[in-house]
CHARMM internal coordinates of N, CA and C (Angstrom, degrees):
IC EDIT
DIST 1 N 1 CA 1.4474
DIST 1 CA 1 C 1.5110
ANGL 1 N 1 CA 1 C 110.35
DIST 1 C 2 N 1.4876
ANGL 1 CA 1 C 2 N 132.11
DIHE 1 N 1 CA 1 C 2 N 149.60
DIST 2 N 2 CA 1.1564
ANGL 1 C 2 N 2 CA 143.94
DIHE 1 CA 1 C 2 N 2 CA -151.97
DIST 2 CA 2 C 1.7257
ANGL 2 N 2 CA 2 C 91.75
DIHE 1 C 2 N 2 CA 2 C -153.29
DIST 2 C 3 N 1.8480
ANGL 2 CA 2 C 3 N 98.36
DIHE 2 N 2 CA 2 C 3 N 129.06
DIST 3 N 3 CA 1.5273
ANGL 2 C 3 N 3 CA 112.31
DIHE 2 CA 2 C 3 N 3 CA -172.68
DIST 3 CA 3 C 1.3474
ANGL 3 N 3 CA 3 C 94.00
DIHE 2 C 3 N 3 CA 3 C -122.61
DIST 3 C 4 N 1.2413
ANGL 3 CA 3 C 4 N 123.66
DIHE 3 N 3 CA 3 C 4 N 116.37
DIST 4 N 4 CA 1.5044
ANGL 3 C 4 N 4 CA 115.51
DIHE 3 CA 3 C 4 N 4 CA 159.32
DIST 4 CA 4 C 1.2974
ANGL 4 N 4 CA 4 C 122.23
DIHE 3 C 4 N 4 CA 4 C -86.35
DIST 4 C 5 N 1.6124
ANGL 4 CA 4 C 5 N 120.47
DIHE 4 N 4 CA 4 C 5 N 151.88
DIST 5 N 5 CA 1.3594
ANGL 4 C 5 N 5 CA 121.14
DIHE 4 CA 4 C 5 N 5 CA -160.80
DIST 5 CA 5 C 1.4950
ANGL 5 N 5 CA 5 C 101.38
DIHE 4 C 5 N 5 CA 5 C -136.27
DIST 5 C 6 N 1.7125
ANGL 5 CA 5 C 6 N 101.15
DIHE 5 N 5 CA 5 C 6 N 29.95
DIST 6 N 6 CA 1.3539
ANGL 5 C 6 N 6 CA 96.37
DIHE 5 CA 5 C 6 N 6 CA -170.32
DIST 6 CA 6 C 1.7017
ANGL 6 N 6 CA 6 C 113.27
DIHE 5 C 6 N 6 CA 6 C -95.72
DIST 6 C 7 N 1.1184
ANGL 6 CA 6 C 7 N 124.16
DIHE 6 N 6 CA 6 C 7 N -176.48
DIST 7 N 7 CA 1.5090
ANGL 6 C 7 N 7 CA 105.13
DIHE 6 CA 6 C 7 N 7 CA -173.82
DIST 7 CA 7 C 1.5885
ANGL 7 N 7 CA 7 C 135.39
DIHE 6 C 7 N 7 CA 7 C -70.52
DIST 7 C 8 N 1.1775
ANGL 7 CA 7 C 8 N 102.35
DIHE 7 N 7 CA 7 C 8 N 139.85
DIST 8 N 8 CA 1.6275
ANGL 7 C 8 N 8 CA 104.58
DIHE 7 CA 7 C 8 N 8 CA -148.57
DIST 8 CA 8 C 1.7221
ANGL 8 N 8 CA 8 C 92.44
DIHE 7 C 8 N 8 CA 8 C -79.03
DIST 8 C 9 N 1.6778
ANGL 8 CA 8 C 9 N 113.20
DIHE 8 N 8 CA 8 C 9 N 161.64
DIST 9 N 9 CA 1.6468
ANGL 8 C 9 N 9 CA 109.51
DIHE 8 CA 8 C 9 N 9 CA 171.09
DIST 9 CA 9 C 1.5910
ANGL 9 N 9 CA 9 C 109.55
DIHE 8 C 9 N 9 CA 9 C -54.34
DIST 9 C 10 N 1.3501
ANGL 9 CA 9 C 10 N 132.81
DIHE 9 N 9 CA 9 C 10 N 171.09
DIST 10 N 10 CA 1.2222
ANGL 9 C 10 N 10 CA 127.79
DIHE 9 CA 9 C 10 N 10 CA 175.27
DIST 10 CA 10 C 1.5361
ANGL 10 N 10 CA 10 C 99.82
DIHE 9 C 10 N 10 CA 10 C -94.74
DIST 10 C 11 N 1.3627
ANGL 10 CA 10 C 11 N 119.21
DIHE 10 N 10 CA 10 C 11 N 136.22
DIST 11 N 11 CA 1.4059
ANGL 10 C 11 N 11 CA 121.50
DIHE 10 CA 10 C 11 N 11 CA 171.97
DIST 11 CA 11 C 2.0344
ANGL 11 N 11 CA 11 C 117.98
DIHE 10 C 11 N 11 CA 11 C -62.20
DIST 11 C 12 N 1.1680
ANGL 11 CA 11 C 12 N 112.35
DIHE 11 N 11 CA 11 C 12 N 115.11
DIST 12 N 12 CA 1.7504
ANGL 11 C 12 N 12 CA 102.57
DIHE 11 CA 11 C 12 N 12 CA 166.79
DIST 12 CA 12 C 1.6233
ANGL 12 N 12 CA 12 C 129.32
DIHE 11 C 12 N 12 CA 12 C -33.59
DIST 12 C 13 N 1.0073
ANGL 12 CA 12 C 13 N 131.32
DIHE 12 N 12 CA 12 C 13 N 143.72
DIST 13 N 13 CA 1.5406
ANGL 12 C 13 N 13 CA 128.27
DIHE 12 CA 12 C 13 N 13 CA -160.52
DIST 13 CA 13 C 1.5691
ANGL 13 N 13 CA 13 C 84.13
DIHE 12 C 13 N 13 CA 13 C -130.51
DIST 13 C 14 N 1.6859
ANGL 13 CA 13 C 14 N 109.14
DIHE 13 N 13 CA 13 C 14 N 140.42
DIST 14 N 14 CA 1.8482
ANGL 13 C 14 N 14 CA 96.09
DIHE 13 CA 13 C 14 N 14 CA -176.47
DIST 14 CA 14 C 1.4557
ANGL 14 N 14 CA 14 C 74.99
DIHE 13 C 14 N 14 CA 14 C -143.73
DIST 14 C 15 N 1.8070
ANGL 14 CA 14 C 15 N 119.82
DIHE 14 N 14 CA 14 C 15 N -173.40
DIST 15 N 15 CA 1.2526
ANGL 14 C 15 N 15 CA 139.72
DIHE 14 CA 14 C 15 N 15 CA -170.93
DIST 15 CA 15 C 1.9267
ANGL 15 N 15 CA 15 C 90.89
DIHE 14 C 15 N 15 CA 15 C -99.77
DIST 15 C 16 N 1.4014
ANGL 15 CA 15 C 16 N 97.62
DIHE 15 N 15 CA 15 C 16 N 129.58
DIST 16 N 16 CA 1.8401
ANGL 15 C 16 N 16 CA 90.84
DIHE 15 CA 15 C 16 N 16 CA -178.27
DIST 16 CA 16 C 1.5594
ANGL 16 N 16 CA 16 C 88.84
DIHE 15 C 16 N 16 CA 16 C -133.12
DIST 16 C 17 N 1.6247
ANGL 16 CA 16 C 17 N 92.01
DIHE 16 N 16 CA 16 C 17 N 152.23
DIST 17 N 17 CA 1.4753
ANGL 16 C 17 N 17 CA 99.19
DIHE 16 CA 16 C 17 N 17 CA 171.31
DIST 17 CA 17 C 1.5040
ANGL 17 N 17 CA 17 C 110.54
DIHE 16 C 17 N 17 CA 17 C -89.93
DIST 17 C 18 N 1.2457
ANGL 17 CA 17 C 18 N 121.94
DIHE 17 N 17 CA 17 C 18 N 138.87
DIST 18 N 18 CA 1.6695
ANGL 17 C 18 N 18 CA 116.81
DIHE 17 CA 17 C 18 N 18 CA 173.47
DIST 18 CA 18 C 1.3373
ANGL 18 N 18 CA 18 C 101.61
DIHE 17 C 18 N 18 CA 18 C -127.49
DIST 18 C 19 N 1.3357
ANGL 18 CA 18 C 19 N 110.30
DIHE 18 N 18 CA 18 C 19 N 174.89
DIST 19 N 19 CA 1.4819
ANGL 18 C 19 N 19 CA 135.16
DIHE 18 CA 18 C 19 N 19 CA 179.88
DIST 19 CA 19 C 1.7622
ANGL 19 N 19 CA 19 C 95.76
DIHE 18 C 19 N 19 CA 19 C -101.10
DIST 19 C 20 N 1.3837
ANGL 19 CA 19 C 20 N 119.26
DIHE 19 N 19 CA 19 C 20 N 110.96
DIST 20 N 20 CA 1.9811
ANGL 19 C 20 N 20 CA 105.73
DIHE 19 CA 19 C 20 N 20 CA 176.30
DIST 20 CA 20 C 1.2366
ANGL 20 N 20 CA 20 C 94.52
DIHE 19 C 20 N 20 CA 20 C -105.57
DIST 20 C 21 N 1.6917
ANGL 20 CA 20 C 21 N 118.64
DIHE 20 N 20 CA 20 C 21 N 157.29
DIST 21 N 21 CA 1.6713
ANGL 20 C 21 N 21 CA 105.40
DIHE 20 CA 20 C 21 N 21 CA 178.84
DIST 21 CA 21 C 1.8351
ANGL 21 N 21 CA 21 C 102.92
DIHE 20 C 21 N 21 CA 21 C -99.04
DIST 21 C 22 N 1.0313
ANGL 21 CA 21 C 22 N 115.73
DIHE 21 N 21 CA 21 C 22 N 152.53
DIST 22 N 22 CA 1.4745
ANGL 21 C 22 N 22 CA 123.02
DIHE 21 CA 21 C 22 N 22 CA -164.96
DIST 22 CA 22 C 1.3167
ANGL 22 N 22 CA 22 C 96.81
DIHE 21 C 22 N 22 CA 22 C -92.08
DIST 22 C 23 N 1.5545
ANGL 22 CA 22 C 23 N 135.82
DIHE 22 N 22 CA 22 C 23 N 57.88
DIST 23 N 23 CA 1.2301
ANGL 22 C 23 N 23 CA 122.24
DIHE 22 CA 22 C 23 N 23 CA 176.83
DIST 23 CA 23 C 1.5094
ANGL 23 N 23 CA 23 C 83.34
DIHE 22 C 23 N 23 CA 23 C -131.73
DIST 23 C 24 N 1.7411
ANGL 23 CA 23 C 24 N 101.35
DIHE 23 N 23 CA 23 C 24 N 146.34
DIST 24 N 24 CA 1.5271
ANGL 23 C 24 N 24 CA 90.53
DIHE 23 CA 23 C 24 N 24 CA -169.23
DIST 24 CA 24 C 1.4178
ANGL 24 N 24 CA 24 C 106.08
DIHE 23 C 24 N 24 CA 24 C -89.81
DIST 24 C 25 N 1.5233
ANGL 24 CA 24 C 25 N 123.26
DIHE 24 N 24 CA 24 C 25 N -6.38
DIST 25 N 25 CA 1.6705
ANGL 24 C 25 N 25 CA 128.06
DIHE 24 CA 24 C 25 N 25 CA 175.13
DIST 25 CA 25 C 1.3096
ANGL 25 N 25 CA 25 C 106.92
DIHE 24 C 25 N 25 CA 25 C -112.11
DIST 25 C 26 N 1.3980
ANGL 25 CA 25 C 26 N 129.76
DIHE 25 N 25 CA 25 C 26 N 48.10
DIST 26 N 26 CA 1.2832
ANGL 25 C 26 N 26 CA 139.26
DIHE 25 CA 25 C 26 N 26 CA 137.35
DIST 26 CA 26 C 1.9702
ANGL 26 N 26 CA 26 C 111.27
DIHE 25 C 26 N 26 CA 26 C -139.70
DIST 26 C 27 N 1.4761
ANGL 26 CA 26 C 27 N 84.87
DIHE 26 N 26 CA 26 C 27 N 146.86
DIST 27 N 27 CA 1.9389
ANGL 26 C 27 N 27 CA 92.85
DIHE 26 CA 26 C 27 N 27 CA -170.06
DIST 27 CA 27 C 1.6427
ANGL 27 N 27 CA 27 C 90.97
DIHE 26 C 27 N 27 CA 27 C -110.52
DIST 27 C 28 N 1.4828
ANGL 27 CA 27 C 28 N 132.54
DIHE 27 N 27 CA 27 C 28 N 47.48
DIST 28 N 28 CA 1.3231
ANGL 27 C 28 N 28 CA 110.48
DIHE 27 CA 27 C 28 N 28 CA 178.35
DIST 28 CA 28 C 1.3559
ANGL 28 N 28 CA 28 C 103.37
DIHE 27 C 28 N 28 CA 28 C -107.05
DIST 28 C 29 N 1.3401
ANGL 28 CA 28 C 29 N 115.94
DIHE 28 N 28 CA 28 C 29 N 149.24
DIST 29 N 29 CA 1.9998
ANGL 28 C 29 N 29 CA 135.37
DIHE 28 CA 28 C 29 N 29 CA 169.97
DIST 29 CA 29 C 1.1174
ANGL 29 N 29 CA 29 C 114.47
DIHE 28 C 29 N 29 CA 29 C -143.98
DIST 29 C 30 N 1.3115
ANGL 29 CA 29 C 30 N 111.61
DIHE 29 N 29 CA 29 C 30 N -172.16
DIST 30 N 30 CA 1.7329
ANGL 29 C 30 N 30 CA 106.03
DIHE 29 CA 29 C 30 N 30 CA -170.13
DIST 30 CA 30 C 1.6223
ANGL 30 N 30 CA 30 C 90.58
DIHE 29 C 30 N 30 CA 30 C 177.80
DIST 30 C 31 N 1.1231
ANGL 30 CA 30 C 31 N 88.71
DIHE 30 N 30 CA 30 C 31 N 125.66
DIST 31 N 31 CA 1.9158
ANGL 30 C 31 N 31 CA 98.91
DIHE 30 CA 30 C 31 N 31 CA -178.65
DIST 31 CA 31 C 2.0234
ANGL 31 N 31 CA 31 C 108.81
DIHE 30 C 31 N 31 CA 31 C -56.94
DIST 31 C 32 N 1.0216
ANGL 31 CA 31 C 32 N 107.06
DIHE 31 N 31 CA 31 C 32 N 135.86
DIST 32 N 32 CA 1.5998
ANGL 31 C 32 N 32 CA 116.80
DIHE 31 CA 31 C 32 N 32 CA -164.60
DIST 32 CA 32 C 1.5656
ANGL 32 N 32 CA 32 C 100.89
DIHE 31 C 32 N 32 CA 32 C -55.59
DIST 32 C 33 N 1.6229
ANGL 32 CA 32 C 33 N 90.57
DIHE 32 N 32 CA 32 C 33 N -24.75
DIST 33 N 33 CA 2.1464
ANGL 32 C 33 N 33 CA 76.61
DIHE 32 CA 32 C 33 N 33 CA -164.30
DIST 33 CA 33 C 1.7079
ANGL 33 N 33 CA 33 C 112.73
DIHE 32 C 33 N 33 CA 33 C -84.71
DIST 33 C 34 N 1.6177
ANGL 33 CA 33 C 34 N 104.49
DIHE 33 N 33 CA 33 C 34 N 4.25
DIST 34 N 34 CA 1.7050
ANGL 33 C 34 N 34 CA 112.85
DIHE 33 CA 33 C 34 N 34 CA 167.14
DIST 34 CA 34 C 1.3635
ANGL 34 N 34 CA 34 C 109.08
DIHE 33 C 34 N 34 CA 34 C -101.45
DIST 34 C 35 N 1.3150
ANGL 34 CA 34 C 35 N 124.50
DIHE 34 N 34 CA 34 C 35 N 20.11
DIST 35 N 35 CA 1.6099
ANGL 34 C 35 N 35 CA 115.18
DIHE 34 CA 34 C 35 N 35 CA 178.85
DIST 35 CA 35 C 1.7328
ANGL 35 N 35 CA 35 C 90.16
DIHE 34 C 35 N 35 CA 35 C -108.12
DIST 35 C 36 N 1.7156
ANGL 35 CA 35 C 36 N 78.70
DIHE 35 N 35 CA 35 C 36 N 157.71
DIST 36 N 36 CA 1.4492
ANGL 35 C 36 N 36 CA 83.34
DIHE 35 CA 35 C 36 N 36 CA 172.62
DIST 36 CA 36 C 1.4631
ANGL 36 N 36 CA 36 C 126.24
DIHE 35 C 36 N 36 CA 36 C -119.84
DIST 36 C 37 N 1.0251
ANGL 36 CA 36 C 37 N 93.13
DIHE 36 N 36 CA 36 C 37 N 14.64
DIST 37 N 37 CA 1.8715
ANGL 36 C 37 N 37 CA 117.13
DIHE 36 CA 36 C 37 N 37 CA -170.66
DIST 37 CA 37 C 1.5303
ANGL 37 N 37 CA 37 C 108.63
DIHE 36 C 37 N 37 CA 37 C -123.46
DIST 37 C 38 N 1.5437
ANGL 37 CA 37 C 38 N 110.71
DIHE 37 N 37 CA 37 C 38 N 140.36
DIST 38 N 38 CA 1.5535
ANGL 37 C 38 N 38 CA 96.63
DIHE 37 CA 37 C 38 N 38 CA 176.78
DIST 38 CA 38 C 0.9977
ANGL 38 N 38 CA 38 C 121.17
DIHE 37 C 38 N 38 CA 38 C -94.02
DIST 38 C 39 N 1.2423
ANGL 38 CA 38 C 39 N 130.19
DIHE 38 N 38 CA 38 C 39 N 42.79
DIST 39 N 39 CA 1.5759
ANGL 38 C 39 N 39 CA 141.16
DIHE 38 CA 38 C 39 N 39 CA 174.70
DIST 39 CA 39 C 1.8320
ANGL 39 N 39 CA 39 C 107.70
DIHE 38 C 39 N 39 CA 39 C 169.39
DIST 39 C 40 N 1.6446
ANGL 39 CA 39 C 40 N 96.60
DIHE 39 N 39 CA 39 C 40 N 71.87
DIST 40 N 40 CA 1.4695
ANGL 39 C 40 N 40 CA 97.13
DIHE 39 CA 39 C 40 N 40 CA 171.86
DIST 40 CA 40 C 1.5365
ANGL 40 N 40 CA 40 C 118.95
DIHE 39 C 40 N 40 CA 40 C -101.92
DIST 40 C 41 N 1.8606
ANGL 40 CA 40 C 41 N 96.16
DIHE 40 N 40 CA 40 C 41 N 160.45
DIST 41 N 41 CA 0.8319
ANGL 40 C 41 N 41 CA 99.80
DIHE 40 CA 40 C 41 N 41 CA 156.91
DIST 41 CA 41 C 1.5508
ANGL 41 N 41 CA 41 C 162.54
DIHE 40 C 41 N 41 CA 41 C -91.88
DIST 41 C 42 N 1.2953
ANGL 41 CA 41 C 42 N 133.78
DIHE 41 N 41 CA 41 C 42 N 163.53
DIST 42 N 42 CA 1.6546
ANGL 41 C 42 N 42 CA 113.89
DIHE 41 CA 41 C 42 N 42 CA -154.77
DIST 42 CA 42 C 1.9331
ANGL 42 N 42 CA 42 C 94.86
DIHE 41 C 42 N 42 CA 42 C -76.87
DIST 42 C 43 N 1.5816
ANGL 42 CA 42 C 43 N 78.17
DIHE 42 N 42 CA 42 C 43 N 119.08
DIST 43 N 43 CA 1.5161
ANGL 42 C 43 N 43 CA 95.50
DIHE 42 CA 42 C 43 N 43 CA 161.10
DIST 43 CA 43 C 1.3464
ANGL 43 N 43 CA 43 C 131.81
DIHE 42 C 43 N 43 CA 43 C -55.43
DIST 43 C 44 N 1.6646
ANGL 43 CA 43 C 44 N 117.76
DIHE 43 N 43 CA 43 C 44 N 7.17
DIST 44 N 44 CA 1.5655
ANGL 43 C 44 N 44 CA 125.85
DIHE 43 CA 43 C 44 N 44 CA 171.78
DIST 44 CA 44 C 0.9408
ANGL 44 N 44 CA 44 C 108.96
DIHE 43 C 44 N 44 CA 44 C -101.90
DIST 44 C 45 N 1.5417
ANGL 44 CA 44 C 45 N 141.72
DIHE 44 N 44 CA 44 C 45 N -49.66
DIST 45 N 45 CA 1.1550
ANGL 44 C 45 N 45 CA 134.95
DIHE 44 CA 44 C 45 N 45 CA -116.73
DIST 45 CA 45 C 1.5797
ANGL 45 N 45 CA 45 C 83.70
DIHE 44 C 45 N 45 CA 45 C -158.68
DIST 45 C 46 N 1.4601
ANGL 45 CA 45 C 46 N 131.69
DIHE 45 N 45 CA 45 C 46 N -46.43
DIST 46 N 46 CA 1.6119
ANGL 45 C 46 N 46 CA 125.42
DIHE 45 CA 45 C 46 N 46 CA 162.85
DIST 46 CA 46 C 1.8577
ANGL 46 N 46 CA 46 C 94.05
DIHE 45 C 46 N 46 CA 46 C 115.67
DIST 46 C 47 N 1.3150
ANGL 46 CA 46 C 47 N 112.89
DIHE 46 N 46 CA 46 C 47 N -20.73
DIST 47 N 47 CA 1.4733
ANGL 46 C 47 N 47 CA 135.95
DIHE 46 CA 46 C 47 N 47 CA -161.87
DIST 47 CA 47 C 2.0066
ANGL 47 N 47 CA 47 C 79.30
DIHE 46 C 47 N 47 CA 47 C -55.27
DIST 47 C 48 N 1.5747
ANGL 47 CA 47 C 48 N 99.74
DIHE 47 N 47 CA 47 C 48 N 170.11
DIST 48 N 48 CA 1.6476
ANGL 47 C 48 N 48 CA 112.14
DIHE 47 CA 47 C 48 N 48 CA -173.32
DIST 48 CA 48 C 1.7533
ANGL 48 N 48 CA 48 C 103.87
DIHE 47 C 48 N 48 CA 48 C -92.15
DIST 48 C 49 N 1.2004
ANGL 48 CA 48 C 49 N 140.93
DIHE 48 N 48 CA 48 C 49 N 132.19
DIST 49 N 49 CA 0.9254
ANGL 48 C 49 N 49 CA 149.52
DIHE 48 CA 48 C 49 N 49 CA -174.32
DIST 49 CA 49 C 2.2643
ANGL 49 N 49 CA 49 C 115.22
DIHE 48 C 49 N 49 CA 49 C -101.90
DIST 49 C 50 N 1.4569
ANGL 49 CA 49 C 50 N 87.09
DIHE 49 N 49 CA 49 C 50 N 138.03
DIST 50 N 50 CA 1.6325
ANGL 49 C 50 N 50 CA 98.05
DIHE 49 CA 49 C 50 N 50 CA -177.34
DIST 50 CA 50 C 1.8046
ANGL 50 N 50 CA 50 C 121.62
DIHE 49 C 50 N 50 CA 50 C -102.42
DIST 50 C 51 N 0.5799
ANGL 50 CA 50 C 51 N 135.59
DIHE 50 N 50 CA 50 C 51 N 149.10
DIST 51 N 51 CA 1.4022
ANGL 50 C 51 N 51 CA 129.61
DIHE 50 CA 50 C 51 N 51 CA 173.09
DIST 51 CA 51 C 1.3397
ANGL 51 N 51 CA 51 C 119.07
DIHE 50 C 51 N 51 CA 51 C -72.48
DIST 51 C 52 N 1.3301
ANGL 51 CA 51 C 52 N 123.84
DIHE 51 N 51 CA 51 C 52 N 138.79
DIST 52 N 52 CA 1.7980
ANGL 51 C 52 N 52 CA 114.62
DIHE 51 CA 51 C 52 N 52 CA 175.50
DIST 52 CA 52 C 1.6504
ANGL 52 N 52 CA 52 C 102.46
DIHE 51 C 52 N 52 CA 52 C -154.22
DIST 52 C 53 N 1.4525
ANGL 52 CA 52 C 53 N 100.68
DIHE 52 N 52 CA 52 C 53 N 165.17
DIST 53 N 53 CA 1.9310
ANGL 52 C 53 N 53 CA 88.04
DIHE 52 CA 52 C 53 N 53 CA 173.40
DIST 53 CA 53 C 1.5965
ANGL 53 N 53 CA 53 C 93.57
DIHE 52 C 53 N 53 CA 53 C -100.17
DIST 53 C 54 N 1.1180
ANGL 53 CA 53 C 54 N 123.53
DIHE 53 N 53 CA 53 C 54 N 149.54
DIST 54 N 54 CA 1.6341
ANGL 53 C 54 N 54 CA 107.99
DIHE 53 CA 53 C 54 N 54 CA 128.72
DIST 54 CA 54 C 1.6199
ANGL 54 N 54 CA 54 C 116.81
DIHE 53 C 54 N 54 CA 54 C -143.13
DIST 54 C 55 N 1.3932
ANGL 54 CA 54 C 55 N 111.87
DIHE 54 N 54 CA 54 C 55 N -179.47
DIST 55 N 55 CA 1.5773
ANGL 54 C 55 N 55 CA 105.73
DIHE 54 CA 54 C 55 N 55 CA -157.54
DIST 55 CA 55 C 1.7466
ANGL 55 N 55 CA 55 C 97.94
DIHE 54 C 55 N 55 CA 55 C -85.57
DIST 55 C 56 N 1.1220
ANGL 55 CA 55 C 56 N 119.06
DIHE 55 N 55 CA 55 C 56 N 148.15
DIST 56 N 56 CA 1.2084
ANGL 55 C 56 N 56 CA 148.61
DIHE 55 CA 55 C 56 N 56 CA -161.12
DIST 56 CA 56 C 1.3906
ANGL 56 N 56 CA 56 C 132.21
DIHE 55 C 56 N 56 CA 56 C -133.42
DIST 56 C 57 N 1.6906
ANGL 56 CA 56 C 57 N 131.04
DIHE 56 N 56 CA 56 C 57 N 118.69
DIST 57 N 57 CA 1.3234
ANGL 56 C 57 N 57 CA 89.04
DIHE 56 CA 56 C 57 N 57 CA 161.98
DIST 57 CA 57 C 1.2303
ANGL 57 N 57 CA 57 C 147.66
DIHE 56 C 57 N 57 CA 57 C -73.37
DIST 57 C 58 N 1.3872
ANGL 57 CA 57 C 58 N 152.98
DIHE 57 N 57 CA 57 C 58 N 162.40
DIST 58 N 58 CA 1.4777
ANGL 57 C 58 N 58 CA 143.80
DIHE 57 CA 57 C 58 N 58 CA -133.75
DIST 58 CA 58 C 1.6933
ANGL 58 N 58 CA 58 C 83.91
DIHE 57 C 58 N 58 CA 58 C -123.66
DIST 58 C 59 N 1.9771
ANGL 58 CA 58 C 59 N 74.17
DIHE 58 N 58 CA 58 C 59 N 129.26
DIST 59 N 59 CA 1.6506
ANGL 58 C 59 N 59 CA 98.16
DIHE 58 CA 58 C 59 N 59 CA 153.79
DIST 59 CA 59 C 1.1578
ANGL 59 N 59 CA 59 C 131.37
DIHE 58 C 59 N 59 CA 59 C -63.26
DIST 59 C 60 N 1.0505
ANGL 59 CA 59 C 60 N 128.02
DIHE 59 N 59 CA 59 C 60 N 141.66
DIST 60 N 60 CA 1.4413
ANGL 59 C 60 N 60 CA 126.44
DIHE 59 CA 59 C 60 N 60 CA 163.20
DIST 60 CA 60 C 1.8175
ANGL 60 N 60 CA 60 C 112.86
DIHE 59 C 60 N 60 CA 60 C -117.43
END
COOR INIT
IC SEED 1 N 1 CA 1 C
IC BUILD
């Protein structure tokens, strides 16, 4: 077997919507289309969470 370690394609970066949690001493989010609630809360910290985009790499 043969592993190449040569350079991988670059992944696409798109505009994503996430869930950010509004606590200013926790950094947790979670892209909107894995929540299952329409207004959850951050699963770290329990604190109330806001909507924001930022760029991402894209799921497939």
């Amino acid at each position: 077997m043969s592993f190449s370690r040569g350079p991988k394609e670059p992944v696409p970066e798109v505009e994503t919507n996430v869930w950010s949690c509004t606590s200013g001493e926790c950094q947790g989010w979670m892209r909107e289309s894995f929540s299952f609630e329409a207004e959850p809360n951050c699963p770290l910290c329990h604190s109330s969470m806001e909507r924001e985009v930022r760029v991402l790499p894209e799921m497939q």
